[in-house]
VMD Tcl script that builds the backbone (N, CA, C; Angstrom):
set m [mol new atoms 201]
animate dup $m
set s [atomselect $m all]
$s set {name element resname resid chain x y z} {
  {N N UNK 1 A -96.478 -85.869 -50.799}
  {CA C UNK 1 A -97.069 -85.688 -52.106}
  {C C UNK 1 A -96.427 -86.589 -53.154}
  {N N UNK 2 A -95.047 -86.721 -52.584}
  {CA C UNK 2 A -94.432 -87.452 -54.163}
  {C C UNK 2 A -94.951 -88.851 -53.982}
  {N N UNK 3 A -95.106 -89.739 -52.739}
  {CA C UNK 3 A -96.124 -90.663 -52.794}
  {C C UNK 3 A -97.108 -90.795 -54.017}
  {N N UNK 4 A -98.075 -89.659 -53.498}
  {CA C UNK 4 A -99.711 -89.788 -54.349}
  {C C UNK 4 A -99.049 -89.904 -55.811}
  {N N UNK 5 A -97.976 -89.104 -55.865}
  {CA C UNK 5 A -97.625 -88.957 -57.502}
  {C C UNK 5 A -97.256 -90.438 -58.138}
  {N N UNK 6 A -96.789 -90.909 -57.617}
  {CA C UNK 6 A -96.048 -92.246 -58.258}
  {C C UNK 6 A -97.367 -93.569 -58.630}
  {N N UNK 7 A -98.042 -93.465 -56.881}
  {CA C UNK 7 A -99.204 -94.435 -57.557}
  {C C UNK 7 A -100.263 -94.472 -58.672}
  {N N UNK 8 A -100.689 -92.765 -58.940}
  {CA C UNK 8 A -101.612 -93.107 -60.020}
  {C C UNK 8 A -100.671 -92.752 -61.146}
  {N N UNK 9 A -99.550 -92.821 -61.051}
  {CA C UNK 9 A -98.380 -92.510 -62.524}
  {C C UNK 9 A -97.960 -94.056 -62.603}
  {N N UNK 10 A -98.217 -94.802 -61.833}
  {CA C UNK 10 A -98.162 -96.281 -62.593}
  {C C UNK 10 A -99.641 -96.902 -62.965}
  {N N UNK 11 A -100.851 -96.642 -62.292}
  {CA C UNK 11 A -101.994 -96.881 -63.226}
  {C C UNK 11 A -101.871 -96.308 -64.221}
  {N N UNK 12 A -101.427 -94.878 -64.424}
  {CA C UNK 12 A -101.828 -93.820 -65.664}
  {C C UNK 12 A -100.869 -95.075 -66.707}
  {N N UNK 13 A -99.705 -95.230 -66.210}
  {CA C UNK 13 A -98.715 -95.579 -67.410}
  {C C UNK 13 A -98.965 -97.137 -67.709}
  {N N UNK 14 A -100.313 -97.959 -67.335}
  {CA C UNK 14 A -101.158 -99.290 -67.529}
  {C C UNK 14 A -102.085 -99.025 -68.423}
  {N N UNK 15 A -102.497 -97.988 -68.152}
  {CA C UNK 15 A -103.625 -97.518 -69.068}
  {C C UNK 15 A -103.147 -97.017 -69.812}
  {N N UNK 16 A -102.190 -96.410 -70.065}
  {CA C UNK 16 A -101.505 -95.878 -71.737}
  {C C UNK 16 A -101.421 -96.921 -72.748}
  {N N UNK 17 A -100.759 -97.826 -71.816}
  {CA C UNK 17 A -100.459 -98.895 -72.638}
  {C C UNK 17 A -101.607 -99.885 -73.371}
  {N N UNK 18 A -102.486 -99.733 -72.682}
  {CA C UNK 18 A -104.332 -100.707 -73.243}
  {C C UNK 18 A -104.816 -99.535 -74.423}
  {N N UNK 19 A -103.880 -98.562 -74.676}
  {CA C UNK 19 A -104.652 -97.786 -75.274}
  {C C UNK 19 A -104.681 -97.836 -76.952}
  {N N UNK 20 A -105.448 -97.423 -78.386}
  {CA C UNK 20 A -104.927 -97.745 -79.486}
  {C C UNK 20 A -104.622 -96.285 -79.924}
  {N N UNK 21 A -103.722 -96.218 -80.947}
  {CA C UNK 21 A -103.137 -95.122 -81.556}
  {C C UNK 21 A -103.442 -95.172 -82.619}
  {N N UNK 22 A -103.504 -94.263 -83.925}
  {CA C UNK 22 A -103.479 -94.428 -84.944}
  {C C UNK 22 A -102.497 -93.366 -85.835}
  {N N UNK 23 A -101.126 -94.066 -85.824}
  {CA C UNK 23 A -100.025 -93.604 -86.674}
  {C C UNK 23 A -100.133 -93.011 -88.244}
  {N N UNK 24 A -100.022 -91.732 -88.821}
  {CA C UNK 24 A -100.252 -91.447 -89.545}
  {C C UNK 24 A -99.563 -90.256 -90.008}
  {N N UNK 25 A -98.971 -90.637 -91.332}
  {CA C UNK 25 A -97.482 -89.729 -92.135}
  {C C UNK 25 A -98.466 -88.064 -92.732}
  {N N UNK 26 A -97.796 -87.335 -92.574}
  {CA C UNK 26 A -97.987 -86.100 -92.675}
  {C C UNK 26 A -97.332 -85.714 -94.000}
  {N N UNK 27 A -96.523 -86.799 -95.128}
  {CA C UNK 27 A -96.102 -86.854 -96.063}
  {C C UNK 27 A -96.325 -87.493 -97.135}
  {N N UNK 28 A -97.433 -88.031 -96.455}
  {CA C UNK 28 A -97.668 -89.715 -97.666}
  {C C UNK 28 A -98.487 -90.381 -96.847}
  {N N UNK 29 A -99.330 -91.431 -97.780}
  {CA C UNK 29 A -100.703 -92.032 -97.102}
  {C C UNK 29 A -100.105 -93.362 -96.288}
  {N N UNK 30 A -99.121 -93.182 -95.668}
  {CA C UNK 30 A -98.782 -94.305 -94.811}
  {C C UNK 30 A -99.494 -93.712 -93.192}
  {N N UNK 31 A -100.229 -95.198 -93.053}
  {CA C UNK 31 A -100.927 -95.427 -91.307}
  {C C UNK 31 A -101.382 -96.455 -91.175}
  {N N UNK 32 A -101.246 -96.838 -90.017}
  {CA C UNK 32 A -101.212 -97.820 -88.937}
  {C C UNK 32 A -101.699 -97.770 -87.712}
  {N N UNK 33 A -101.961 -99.093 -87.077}
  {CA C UNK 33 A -102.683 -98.748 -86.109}
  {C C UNK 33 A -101.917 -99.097 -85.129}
  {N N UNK 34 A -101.767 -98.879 -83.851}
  {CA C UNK 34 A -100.576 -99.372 -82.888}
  {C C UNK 34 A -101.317 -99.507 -81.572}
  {N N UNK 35 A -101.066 -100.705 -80.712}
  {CA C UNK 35 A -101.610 -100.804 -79.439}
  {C C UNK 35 A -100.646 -100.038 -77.970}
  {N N UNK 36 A -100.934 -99.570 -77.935}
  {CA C UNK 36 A -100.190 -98.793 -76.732}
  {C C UNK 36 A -99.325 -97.389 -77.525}
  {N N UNK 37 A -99.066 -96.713 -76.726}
  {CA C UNK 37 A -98.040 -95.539 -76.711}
  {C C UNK 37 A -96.226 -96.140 -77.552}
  {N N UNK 38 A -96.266 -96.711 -76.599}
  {CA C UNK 38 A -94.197 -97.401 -76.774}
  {C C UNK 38 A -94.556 -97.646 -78.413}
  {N N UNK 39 A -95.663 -98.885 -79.389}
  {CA C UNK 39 A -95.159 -99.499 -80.336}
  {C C UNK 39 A -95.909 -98.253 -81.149}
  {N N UNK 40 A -96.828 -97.332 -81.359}
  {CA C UNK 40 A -96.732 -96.249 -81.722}
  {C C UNK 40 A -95.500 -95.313 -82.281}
  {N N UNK 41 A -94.944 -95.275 -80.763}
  {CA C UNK 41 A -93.420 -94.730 -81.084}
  {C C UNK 41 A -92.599 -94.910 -82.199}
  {N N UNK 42 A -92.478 -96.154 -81.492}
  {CA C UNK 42 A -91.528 -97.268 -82.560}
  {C C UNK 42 A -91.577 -97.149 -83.804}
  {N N UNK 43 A -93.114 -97.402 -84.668}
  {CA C UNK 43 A -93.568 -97.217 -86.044}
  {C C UNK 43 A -93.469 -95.763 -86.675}
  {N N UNK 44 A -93.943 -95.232 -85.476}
  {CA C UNK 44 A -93.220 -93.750 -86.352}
  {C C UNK 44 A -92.092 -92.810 -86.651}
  {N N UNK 45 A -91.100 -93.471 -85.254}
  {CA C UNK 45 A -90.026 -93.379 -85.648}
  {C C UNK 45 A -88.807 -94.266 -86.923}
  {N N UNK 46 A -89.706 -95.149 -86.604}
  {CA C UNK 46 A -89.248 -96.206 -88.108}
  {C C UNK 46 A -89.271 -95.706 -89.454}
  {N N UNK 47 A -90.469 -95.092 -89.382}
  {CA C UNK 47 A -90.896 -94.635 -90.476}
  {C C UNK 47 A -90.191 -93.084 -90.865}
  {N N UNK 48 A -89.900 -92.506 -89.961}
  {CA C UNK 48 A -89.407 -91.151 -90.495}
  {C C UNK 48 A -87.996 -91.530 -90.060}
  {N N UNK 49 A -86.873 -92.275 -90.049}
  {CA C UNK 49 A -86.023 -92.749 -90.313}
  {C C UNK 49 A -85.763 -93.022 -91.733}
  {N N UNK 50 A -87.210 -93.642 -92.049}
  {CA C UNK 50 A -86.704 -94.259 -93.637}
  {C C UNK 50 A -87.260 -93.102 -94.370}
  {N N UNK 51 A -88.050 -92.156 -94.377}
  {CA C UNK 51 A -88.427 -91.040 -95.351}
  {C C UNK 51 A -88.228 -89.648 -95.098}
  {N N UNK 52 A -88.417 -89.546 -93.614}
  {CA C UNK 52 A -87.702 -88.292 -93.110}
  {C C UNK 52 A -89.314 -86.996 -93.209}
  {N N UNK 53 A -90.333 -88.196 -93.360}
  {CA C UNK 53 A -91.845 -87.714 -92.903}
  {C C UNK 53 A -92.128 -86.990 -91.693}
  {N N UNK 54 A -92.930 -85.943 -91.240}
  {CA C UNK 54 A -93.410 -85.876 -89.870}
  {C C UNK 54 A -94.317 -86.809 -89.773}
  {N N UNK 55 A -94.664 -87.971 -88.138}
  {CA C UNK 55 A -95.149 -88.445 -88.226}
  {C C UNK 55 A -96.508 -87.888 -87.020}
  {N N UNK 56 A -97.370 -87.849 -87.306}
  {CA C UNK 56 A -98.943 -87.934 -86.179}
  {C C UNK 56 A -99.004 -89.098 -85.365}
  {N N UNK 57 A -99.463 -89.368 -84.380}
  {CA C UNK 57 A -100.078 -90.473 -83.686}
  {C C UNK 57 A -101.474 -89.992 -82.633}
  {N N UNK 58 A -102.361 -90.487 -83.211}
  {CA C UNK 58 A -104.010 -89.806 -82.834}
  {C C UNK 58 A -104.677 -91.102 -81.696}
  {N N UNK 59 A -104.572 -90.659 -80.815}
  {CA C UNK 59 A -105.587 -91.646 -79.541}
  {C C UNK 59 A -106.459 -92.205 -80.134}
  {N N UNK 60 A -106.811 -93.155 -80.236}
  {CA C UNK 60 A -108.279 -93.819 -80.878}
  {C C UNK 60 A -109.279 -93.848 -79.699}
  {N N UNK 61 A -110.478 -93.255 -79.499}
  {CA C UNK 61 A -111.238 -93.833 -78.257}
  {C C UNK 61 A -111.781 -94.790 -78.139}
  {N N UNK 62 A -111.955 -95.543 -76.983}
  {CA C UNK 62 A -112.379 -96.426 -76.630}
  {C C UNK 62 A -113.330 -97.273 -77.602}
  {N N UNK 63 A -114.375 -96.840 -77.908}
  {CA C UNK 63 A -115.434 -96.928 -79.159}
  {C C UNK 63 A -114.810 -97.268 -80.204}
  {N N UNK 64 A -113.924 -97.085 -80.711}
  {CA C UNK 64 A -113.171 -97.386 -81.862}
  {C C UNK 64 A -112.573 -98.937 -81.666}
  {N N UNK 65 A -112.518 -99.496 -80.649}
  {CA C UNK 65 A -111.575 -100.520 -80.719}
  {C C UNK 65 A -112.909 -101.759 -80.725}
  {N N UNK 66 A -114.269 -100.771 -80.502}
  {CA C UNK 66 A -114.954 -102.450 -80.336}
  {C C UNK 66 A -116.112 -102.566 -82.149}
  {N N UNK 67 A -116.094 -101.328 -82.952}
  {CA C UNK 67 A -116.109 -101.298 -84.414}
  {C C UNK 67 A -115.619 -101.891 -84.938}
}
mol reanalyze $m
mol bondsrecalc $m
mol representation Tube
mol addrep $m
């Protein structure tokens, strides 16, 4: 079983990454848009470093990226 697990947990974690986010402060009208999961992270932890905001990060679907 731990096989099956690993192969589609490295497609899954290819496809996270093609995916868009949309970063957004729960304190203030700061948002952004971020390509993948990791630079998501990054921006919102950046950001509530410097203000000490909760930050959101909302999946964008697919449809959204070709608008």
């Amino acid at each position: 079983m731990a096989a099956n697990k690993s192969g589609p947990t490295e497609s899954g974690s290819a496809q996270t990454d093609a995916k868009r986010f949309l970063v957004q402060c729960d304190g203030c009208s700061f948002e952004r848009s971020a390509d993948g999961r990791e630079e998501a992270t990054r921006i919102g932890t950046h950001h509530r470093r410097e203000t000490g905001h909760e930050i959101v990060a909302v999946e964008l679907p697919p449809s959204a990226d070709s608008a």
